[in-house]
C-alpha positions as CSV (number, residue, x, y, z in Angstrom):
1,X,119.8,81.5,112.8
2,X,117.3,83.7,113.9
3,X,114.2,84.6,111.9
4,X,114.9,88.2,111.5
5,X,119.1,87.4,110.8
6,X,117.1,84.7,107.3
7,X,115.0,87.7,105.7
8,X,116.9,90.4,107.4
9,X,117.5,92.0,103.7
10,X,113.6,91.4,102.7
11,X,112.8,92.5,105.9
12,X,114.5,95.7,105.6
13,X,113.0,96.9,102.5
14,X,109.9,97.5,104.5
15,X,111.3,100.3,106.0
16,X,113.0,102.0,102.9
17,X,111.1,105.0,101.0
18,X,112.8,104.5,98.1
19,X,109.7,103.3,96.4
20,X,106.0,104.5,96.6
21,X,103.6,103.2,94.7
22,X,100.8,105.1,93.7
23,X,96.6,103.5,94.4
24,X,97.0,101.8,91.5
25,X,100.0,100.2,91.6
26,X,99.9,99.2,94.6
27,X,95.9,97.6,94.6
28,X,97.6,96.2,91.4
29,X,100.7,94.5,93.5
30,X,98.4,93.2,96.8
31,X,95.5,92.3,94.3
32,X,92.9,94.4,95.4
33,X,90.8,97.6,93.6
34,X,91.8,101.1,93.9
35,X,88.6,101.5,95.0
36,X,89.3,99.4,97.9
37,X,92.6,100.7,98.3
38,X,91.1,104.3,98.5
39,X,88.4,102.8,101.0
40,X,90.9,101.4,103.5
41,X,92.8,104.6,103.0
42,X,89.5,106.9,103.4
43,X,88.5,104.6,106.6
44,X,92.0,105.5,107.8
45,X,92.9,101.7,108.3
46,X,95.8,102.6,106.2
47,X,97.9,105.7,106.0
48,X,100.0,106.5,103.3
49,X,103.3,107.6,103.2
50,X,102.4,110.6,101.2
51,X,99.0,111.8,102.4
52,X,98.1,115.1,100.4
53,X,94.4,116.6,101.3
54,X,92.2,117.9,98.7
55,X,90.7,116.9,95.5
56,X,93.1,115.8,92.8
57,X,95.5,114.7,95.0
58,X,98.0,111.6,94.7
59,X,98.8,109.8,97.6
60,X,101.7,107.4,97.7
61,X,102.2,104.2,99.4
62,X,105.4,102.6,101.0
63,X,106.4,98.6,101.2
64,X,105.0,99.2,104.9
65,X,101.5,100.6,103.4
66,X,101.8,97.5,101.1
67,X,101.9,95.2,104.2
68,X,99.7,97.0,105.9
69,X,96.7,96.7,103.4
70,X,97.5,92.8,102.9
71,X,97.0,92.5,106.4
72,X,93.4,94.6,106.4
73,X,93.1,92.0,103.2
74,X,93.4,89.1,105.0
75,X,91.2,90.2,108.3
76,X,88.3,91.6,106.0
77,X,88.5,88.4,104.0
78,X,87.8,86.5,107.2
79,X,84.3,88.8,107.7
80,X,86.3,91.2,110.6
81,X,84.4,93.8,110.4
82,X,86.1,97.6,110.0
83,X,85.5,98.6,113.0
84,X,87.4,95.7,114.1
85,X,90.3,95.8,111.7
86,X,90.5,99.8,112.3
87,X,91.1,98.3,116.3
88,X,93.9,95.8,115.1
89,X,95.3,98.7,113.0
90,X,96.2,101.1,115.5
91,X,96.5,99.1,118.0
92,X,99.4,97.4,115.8
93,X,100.9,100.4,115.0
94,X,100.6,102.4,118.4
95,X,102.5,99.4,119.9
96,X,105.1,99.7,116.9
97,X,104.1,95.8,116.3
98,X,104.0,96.6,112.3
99,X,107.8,95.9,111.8
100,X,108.6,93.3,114.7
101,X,111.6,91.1,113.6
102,X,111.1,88.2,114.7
103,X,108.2,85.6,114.1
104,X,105.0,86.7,114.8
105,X,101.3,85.2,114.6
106,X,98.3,87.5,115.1
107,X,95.5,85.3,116.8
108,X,91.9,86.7,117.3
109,X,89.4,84.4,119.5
110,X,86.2,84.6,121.1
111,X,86.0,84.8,124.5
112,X,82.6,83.4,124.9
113,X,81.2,86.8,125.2
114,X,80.2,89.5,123.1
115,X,83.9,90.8,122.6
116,X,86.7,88.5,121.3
117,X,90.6,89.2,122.0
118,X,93.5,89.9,120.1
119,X,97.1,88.9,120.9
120,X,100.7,89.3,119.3
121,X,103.2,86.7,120.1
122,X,106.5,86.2,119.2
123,X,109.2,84.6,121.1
124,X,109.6,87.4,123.5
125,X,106.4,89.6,123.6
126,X,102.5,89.3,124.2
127,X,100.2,92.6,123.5
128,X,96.3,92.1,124.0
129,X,93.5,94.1,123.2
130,X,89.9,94.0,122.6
131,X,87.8,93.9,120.0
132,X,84.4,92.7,119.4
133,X,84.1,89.6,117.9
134,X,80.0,88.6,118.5
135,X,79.9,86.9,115.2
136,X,83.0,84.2,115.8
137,X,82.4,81.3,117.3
138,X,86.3,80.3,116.6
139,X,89.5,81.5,116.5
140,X,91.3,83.5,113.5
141,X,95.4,83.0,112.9
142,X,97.3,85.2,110.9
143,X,100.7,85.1,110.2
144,X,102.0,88.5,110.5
145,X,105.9,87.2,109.5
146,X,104.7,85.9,105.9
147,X,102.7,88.9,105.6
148,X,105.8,90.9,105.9
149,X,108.1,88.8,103.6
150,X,105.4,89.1,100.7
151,X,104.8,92.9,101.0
152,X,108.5,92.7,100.6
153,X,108.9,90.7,97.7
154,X,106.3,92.6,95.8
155,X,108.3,94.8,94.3
């Protein structure tokens, strides 16, 4: 048994819309502050699934948004800086690495020079990039899978 075919049902809900969550609810859910929920959204680390301009506005989160900021969570508590995460971000998502289905470990490492690495692995697939990493001496592993099954057990 595969690791997509064990959570494939948790690991669909990340896709579904059916629920949004508003800044609240969903810094309430992942343990954060709205205000840092509005921060990563402002910093544009995170995009939400509803996205209005404009003063007064409610934006609206998704299960994806929801994995998305526990993942800047997790970097930022490990002192990446936002330019860095904002690198890991869209790189992530232009390579459509966000919803991979099957196990995946996010590893950032210093090169022994002023910029560190990033790679993706999972059984079948590696995607670099860089990003600069001058104050790691050492290298940070997250686990993007678990990431993904707790953003879809929130709710």
């Amino acid at each position: 048994m595969t690791f997509y075919d064990k959570y494939q049902k948790e690991l669909d809900k990340l896709d579904s819309k059916d629920v949004l969550f508003t800044k609240s609810q969903a810094a309430k859910l992942i343990d954060l502050t709205p205000r840092s929920v509005h921060f990563y959204t402002d910093e544009g680390l995170v995009i939400p699934e509803i996205n209005p301009k404009g003063k007064g506005t409610n934006r609206k989160y998704s299960r994806l948004n929801l994995y998305e900021l526990l993942l800047i969570k997790e970097l930022a508590r490990n002192n990446v800086s936002i330019k860095d995460i904002r690198t890991v971000m869209n790189r992530l998502r232009g390579g459509k690495k966000l919803l991979g289905r099957g196990k995946e470990v996010m590893i950032l490492y210093d090169n022994k020079s002023d910029e560190g690495s990033m790679m993706v692995t999972s059984a079948d697939e590696y995607n670099y990039v860089k990003v600069g990493m001058a104050e790691r001496s050492s290298a940070l592993v997250i686990d993007l899978s678990s990431l993904r099954i707790k953003a879809a057990r929130l709710v």
